[in-house]
N, C-alpha and C positions, 0 to 999 in steps of 0.2 A: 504494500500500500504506500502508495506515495502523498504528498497536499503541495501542492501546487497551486498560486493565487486562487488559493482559499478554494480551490477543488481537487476532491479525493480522487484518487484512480487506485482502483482493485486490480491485481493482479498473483495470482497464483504464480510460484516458481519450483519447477520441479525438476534440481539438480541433477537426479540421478537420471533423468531421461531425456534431458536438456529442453525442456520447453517452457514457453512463459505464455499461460493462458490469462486472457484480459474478460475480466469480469464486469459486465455492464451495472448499473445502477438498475435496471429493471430484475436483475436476478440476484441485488444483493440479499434478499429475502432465502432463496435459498440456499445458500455458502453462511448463513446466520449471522449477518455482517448488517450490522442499524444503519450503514452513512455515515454514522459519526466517527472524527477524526479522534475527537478526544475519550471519547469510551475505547477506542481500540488501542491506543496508544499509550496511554496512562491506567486502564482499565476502569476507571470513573472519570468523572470529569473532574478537572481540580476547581471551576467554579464551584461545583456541587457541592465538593469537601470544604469549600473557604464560607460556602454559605453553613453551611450544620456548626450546631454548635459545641463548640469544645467540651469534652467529657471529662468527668472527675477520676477517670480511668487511668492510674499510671503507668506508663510507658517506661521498659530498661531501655529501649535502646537512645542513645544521644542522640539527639537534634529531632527525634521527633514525637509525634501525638498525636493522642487520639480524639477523635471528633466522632460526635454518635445523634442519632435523629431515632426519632422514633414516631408513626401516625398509625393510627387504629389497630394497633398491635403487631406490625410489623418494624422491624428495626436494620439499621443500617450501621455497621462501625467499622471508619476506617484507620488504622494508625499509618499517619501519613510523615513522612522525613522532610521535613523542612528545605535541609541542606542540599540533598535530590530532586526535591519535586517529585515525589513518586510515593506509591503507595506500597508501605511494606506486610498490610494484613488488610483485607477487605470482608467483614462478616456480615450476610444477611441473612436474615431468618423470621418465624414470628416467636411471639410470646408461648403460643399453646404447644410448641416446642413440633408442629408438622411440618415443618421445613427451615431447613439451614442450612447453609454453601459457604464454607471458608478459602479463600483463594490468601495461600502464602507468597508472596516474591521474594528470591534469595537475589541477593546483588552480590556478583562477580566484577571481581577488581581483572578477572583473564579474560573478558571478553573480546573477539575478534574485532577489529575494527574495517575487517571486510564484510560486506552484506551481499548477501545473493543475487539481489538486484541491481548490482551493479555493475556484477560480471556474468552476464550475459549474452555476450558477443558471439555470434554462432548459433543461439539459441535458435527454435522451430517458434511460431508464434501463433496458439491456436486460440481460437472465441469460446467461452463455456460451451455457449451452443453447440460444439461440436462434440460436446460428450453428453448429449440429453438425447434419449429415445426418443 
């Protein structure tokens, strides 16, 4: 996924068989992709997080915190790093304890600074559409 003056572009990259499928905005629905840059990227939006308000919840790690909302018995808490801009625990769930989703992010200091998309030179370049019945 790319953002480009302020527009998204979907595409699939699949190294092992060198192809770069481009996903239209009419099928981001089925690839479970909202359009949104900042839900995909950050995995919430950091508005969202800057508007909830800060929890009494205490946080080990340095530089960040936690921010929690809650509306008709569902709840939202994300402990957010300051110093990163990034989210390093995201929990939703409700109160009657029938659903909850914890998404951990581990931040690696060995991450590659090559990305997929950008060596792609050679690649085959297909449309979703050519893989739907």
């Amino acid at each position: 996924m790319t953002f480009e003056n302020n527009k998204v572009q979907l595409e699939y990259i699949d190294t092992v068989n060198k192809i770069r499928i481009s996903i239209p905005p009419t099928d981001y629905g089925n690839v479970n992709f909202d359009g949104s840059w900042e839900n995909s990227y950050f995995l919430v939006d950091p508005k969202l997080v800057k508007a909830m308000p800060m929890s009494k919840r205490v946080s080990n790690v340095p530089n960040a915190v936690w921010y929690e909302r809650e509306k008709n018995g569902a709840f939202q808490r994300v402990l957010w790093d300051e110093q990163r801009q990034i989210p390093l625990i995201i929990e939703n769930g409700d109160k009657a304890s029938s659903s909850y989703r914890l998404i951990e992010i581990q931040v690696s200091n060995k991450l590659s600074k090559e990305t997929p998309w950008k060596n792609t030179k050679g690649y085959a370049q297909k449309e979703y559409s050519d893989f739907l019945d």
